[in-house]
N, C-alpha and C positions, 0 to 999 in steps of 0.2 A: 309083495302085498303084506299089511301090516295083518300079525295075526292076535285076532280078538283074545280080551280076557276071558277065563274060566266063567260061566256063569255062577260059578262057587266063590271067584272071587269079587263080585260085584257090589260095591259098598254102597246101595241105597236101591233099595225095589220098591218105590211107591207105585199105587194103583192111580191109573190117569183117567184123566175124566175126558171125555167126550164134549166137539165140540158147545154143543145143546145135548139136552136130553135128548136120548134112541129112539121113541117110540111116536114123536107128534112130526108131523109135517110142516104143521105152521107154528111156532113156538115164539110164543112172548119173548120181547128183547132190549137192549137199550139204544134207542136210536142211536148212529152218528151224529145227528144232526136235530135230536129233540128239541123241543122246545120253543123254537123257532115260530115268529109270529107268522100269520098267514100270507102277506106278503112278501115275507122273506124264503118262506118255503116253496112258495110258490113259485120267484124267481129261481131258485136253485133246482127246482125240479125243472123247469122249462129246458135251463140251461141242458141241466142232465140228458133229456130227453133230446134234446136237438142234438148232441153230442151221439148218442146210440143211431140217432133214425139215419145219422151220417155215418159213423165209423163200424156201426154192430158189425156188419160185411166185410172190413179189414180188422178186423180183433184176431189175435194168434191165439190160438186155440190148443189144448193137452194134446199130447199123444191116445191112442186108443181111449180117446173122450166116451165112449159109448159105454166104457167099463168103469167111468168115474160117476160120483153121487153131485150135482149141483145145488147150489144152496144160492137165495137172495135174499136182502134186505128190503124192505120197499117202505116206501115213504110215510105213506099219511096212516100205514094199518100199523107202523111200528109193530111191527111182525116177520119174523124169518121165513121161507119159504122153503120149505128142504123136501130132500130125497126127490131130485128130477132127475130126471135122463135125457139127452138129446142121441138122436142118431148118426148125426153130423152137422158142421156148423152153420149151413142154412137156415136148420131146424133152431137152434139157439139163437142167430141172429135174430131170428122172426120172434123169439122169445122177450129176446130183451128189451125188440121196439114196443113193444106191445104192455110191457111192466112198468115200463123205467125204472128201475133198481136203486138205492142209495149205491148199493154195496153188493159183489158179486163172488162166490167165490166158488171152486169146486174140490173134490178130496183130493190127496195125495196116495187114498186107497184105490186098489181097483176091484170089484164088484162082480160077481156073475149077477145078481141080478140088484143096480145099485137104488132100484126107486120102492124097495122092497125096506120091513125096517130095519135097524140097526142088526138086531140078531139073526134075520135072514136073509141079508144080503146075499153071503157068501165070501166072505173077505179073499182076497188072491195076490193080497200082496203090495204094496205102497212102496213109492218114491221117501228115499232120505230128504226131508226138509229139513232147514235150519233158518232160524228166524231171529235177527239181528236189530235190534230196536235203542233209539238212546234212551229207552224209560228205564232201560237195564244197565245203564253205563252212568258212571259218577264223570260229571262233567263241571265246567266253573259256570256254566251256565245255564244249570239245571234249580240252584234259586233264586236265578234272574226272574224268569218267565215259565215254571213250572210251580202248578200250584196245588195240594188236596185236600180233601176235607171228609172228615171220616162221617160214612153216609146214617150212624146210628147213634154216635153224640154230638157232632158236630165242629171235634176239636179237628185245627187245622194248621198246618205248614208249607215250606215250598222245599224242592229238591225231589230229591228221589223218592218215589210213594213206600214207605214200611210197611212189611208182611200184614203186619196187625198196628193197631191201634192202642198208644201208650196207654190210653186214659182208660176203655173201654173194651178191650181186647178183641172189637169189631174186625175183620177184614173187607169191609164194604165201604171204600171209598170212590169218593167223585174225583176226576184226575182233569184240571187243563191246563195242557201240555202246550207246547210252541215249536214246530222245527227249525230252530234257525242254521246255521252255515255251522257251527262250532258241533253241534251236536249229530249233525248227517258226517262231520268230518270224521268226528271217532267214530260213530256206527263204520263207517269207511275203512279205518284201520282197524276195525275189530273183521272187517268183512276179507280183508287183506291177510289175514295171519289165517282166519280161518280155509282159506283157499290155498294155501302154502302147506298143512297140515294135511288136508286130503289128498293133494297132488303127491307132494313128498314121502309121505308118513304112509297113506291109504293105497296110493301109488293109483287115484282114478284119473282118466286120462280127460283132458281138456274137452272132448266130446261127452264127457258123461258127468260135466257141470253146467250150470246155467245160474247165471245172475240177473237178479232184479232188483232194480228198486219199488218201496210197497206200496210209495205214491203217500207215507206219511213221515216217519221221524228213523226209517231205516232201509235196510235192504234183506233178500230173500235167497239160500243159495239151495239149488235144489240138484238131487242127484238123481238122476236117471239111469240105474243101472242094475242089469236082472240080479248078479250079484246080491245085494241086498236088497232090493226086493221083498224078499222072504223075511225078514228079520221080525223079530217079535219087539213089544216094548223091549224087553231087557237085555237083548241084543243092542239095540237102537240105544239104552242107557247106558253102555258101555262106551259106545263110542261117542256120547254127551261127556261124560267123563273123562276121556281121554285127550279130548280138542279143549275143556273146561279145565283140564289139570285138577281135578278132582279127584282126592285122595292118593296123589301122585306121590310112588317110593323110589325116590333118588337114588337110593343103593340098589333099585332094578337096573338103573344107569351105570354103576360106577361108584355116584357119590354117597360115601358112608359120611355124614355127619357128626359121627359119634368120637372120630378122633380126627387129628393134623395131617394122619397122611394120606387121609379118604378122599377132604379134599383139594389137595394137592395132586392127588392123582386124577379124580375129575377135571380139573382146567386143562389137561393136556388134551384138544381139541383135535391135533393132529392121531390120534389114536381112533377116532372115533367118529364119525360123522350122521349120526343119524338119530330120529326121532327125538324126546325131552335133552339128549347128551348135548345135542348139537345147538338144540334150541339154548337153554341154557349157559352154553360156553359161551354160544356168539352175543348173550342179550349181557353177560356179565363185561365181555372186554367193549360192548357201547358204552352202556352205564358208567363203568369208569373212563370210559373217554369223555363223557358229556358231563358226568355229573359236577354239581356246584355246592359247594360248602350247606346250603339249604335242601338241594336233594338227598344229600347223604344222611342229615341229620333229620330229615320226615320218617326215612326210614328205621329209626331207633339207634342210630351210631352217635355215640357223644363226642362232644366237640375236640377234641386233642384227636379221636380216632381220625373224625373229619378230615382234620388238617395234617391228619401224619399222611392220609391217602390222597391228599393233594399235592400234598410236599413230594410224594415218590411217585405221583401217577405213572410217569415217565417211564421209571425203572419197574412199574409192577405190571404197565402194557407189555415191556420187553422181554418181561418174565414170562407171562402167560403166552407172549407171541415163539418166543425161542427154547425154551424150558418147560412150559406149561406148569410152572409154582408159580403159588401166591400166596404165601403165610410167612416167609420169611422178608415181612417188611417191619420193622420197628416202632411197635403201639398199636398196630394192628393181628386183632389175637382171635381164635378159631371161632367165637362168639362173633365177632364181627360181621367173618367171613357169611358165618351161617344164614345173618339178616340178610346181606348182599343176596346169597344163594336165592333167599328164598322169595325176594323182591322184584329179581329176575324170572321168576317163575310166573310169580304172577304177572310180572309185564307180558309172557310170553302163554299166559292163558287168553282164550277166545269166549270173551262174555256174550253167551247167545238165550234165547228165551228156552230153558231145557223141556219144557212142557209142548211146544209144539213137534220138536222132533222126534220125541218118544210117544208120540200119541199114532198108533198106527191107524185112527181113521180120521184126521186131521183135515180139516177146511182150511185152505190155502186160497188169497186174490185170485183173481183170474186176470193171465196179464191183460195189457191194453185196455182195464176197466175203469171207472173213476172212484176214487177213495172219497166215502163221502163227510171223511174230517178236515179235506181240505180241498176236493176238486181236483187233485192232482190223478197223472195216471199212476199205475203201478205201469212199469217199464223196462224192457231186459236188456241188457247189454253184452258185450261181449269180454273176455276174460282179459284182453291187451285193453280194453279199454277202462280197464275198473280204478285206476289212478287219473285220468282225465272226465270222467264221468261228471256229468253236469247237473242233477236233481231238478233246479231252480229251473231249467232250462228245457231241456229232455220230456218232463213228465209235465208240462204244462197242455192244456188238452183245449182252451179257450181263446180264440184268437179274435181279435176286435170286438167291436162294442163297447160299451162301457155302461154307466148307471149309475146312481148318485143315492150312498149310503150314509146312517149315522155311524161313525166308530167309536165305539165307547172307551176302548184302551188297547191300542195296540203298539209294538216295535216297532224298528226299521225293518224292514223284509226286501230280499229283493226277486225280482219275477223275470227270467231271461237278462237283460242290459236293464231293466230300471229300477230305480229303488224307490218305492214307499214309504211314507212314514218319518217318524213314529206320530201315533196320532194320540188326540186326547178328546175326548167329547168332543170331535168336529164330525161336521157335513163335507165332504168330500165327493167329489166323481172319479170311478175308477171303470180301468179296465174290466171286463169280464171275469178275465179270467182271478184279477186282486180283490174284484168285489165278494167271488164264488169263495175265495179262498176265506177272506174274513169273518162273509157270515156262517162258512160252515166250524167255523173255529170261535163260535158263539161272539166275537168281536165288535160285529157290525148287526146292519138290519136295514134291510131295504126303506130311502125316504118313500112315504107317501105322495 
């Protein structure tokens, strides 16, 4: 088992905030789905509700649920519902027909008394969550169809949303986002390296992971084990940091960057198998298997270096496979090396949302619920199945029917075998479950 850093050496202790404020039960919130004319909320509520009065009774439900705090979204009061309890999932099923919820979620804490408020609960200890989203991954398709607008001067871009705001130094912006295929794929591989690192690295056993998808633009892995458990935030930021490659010291590995033979010594792979060494060696001998005169030169290598590592890829794979050196190739010099080093690292960091896994009293989906930014379910799978896993497919909760909307602008999408789209100011009939999707993705709107 991998053993934690010193809490002495832990390089960033910020205070976490809570999901809503501690002390209200019903707390003001942003819908998923505000805005929406009464037509169109009203079908989506319908929907919603047909969906619970069917499924409530096969929903998969927490472990020792009794010990967790529940939290809802609901529709028209645009209001959170917090600090509930159910006894068991009868009692919840009967819940849900009864609210119809946007949005459902419960804690990753467990409670001696959870409907109690934040500071009397009784905290006893929370589930490792990691929460994997492509609003946190640089994708080529994040300023295709992601768009924001900072919510207090109104300046606006697309891609990836910035901490703050260039013009106004606001952090309150409006974000509309798109799941398409390219961006659940890297959540995907970010969700892939991150599962590799706990198995390997943390050494938790295949029983005491679980995967989900969130039913919006990513996936959820959660840990289930007493073991941590107990963990405090800054425990819990430790090991954010360590899956994140966060302030990570290559000479804990091996590799000294500070001269030729540090690392030369690090590439010998065969010495060393384990943790960032491993990680590290194996992402350096891909990269220069794959890389092309452009990948080499994104990463700050000038063009002669470029092409002296293309001209000897050959002889520098042979090096690192049989010798484990790589500095005695000609025009490629210990600065080089360093960018490659350090390029690899980060290909080999796990970009996860760090705030939700350090938050020991964290609202987390509730599986088999619907997401209400797009109608999709939140959905678990299994650990052999996380390279075949189907989103589009899997998490769709609406079968037949159909209904006839305006779409004001949307993509191609597709929903199980068929594709959608792209629309533009047209009137359309769709499926259910394509119309749920649109107008909870502000897109569309029920015709009159």
């Amino acid at each position: 088992m991998f053993k934690f850093f010193s809490r002495a050496k832990c390089l960033i202790t910020p205070l976490f905030r809570t999901f809503v404020e501690k002390d209200e039960v019903m707390v003001r919130c942003n819908m998923s789905i505000k805005g929406l004319k009464d037509d169109s909320l009203s079908y989506v509520y319908s929907a919603f509700s047909r969906y619970y009065e069917e499924s409530a009774n096969a929903l998969s439900f927490p472990s020792l649920m009794e010990k967790r705090e529940f939290a809802f979204l609901l529709f028209n009061e645009q209001i959170m519902l917090r600090h509930k309890s159910f006894k068991n999932q009868s009692e919840l099923a009967s819940f849900l027909k009864s609210i119809t919820p946007s949005d459902v979620y419960y804690s990753c804490a467990y409670y001696a008394d959870p409907v109690a408020d934040m500071d009397r609960k009784g905290w006893a200890g929370a589930d490792l969550v990691f929460d994997i989203d492509a609003d946190h991954i640089q994708t080529s398709c994040n300023k295709i169809h992601d768009e924001w607008i900072c919510g207090s001067c109104g300046f606006n871009g697309r891609g990836l949303t910035p901490e703050s705001c260039s013009v106004c130094g606001s952090k309150k912006f409006n974000v509309k986002s798109w799941p398409c295929e390219l961006c659940l794929e890297s959540a995907r591989k970010e969700t892939i390296k991150l599962v590799d690192v706990l198995m390997e690295d943390f050494a938790f056993s295949d029983s005491e992971i679980r995967l989900f998808f969130s039913g919006h633009r990513g996936y959820h892995v959660h840990v289930e084990s007493e073991l941590v458990r107990p963990f405090d935030a800054i425990e819990r930021k430790e090991i954010v940091d360590y899956v994140s490659g966060l302030g990570l010291d290559l000479s804990f590995y091996g590799l000294d960057l500070k001269n030729r033979r540090g690392v030369q010594d690090f590439a010998n792979q065969h010495s060393v198998n384990f943790g960032w060494y491993r990680r590290v060696a194996h992402e350096i001998q891909n990269f220069i298997l794959n890389a092309g005169e452009e990948d080499l030169r994104e990463i700050g290598l000038g063009k002669n270096v470029a092409l002296a590592i293309l001209r000897d890829k050959d002889f520098i794979l042979k090096r690192l496979l049989d010798t484990g050196t790589w500095s005695f190739v000609r025009g490629v010099g210990l600065e080089s090396w360093k960018k490659i080093v350090k390029h690899c690292v980060r290909l080999q960091s796990v970009q996860i949302d760090t705030v939700v896994t350090t938050d020991t009293h964290r609202l987390i989906r509730l599986t088999d619920t619907l997401h209400g930014k797009t109608g999709f379910k939140k959905v678990e799978f299994s650990l052999s199945a996380i390279h075949d896993f189907d989103p589009f497919k899997s998490a769709i909760a609406f079968k037949g029917g159909a209904t006839t909307v305006f779409v004001s602008d949307a993509p191609e999408f597709r929903l199980g075998d068929e594709t959608f789209g792209p629309y533009k100011k047209q009137r359309v009939e769709l499926p259910t479950a394509a119309a749920v999707f649109l107008i909870c993705k502000g897109k569309a709107e029920v015709v009159e």
